[in-house]
N, C-alpha and C positions, 0 to 999 in steps of 0.2 A: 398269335392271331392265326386263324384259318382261313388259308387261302382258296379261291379255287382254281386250281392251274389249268382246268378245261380250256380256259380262255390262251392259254400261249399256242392250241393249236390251232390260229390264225394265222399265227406270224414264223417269219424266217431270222435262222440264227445266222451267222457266219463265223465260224469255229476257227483259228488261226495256230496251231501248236505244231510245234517240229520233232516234238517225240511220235513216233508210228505207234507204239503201243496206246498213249494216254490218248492219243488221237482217233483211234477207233475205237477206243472204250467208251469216251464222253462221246461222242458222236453217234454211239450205237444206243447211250441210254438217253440222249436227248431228242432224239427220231422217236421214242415212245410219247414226247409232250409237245411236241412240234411240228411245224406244219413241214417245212426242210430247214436241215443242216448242213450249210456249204464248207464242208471238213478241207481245211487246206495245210501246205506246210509251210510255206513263205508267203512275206507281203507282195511279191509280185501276183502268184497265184489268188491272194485275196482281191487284189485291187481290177484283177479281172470279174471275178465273181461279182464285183460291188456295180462294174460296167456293164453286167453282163441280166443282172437276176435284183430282184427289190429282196435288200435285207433290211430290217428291221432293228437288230440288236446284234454289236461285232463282241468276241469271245475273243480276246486274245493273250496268248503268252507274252511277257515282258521280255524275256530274253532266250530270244532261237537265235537259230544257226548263223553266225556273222551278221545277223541283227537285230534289231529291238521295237518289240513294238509297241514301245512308246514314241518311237521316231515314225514309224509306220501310222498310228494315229491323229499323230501331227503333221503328215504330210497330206493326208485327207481332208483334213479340216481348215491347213492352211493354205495349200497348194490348188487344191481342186475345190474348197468353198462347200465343201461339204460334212454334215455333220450327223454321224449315227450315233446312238448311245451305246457306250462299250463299259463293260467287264475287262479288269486286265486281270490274269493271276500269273503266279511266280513263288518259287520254291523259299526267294531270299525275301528277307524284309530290309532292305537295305531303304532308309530313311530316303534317301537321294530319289527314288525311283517315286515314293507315296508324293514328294510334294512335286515331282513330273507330271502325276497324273492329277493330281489337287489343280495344278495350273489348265493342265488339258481340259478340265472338269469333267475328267472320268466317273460314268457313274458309282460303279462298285471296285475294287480290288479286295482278290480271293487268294489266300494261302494256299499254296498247295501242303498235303495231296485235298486235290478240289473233293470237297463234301455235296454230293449231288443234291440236298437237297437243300442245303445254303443256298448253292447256284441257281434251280427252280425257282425258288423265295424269291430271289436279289430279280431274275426275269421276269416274275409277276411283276414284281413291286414297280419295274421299268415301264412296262409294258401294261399296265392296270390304265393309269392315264391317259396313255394314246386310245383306249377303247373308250374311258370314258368322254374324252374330246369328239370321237365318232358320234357319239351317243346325243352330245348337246349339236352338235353340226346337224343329225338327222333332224331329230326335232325341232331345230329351229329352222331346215327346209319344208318340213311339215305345215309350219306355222302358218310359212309364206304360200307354200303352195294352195294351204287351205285360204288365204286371204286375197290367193288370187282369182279363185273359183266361185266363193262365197260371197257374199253381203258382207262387205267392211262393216260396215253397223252390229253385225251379229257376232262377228272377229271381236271387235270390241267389247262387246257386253260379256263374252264370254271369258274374255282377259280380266275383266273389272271381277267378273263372279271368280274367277281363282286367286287373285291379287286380296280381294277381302275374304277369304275365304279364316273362319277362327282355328283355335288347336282342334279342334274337334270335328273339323271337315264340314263345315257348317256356314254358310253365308245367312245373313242376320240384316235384310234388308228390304225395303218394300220396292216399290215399282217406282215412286216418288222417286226414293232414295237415287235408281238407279239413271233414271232420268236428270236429276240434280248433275251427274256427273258424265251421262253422254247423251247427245244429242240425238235423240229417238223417238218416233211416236208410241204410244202407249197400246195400241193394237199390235203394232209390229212388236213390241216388248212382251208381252203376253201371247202371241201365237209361237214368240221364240223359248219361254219358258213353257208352254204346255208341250211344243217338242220334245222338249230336253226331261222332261217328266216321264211321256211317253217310251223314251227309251231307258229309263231309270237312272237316267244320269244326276238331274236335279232332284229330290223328293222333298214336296212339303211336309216341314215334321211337327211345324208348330204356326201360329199366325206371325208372318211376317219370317220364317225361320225353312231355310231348305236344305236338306242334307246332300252334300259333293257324293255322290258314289261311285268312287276310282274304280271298283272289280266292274261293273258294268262296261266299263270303255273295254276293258280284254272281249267280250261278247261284240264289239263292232267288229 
């Protein structure tokens, strides 16, 4: 699948690794797709950065220096009631540690030596949802705000017109029809469809038959 990772340069990583080499390698090629990368070497250092800065997605080694951060993940999530989604990687596959983080519900774990472009993948993949969550949140302020401005009556008719709308982008209804199912006069019903004509949103294509045309609403 093709992704497009333009989208991770919104968000913030926080990078967690106690080797200084591997730690400014991945942190120097992850600043190319990212908005920041809080590069640290211990979970103290991290757990400042989480106080400190909005991350988004924690990157962390499983076993650094006199500790682990799978204990370091779990003390975030159980100590302080907070929950980021994290990548752990590590050099060992030791069975013990996968079903540490299976119980954490870590999202990804990555073998090292980390394949950048696995770890880009694995960060979309995280991180795709949270935009598309922004994306219905917006819209559905949209909705509101447009219903707060506007003639509820016409909020409505125009929900009933994309609710029946066929495969074909096509509503397939008369003025009857629409009246049948919301309470509207039939002048107000037709001064609101010759609007919607006028800006090329609705198009009669046929009798009784209007074509949705989605590119026109990009021209509003």
């Amino acid at each position: 699948m093709t992704r497009n990772l333009n989208i991770l340069n919104e968000f913030n990583v926080l990078y967690l690794e106690d080797d200084d080499s591997l730690l400014n390698q991945t942190r120097d090629m992850l600043s190319d797709f990212l908005k920041n990368v809080y590069a640290v070497k211990t979970s103290e250092e991290a757990m400042q950065v989480i106080k400190q800065k909005k991350v988004d997605v924690i990157v962390s080694d499983i076993l650094l220096e006199n500790e682990n951060g799978i204990d370091f993940l779990r003390e975030l999530k159980e100590k302080n009631n907070t929950h980021i989604p994290a990548i752990l990687t590590t050099a060992h596959t030791d069975t013990k540690y996968l079903l540490d983080a299976i119980k954490l519900k870590v999202e990804n774990y990555i073998v090292k030596p980390i394949n950048l472009k696995e770890l880009l993948n694995t960060l979309h993949d995280i991180l795709l949802p949270l935009i598309q969550e922004r994306e219905i949140q917006k819209n559905s302020n949209i909705i509101r705000t447009i219903s707060a401005i506007t003639d509820s009556k016409q909020v409505e008719v125009v929900k009933c017109i994309l609710d029946n709308l066929n495969e074909k982008n096509e509503l397939v209804a008369s003025y009857s029809d629409i009246m049948q199912k919301i309470s509207i006069s039939k002048p107000t019903l037709i001064k609101l469809f010759k609007e919607l004509a006028e800006k090329k949103i609705l198009v009669k294509v046929a009798h009784k038959t209007y074509k949705f045309n989605e590119k026109s609403l990009e021209l509003i």
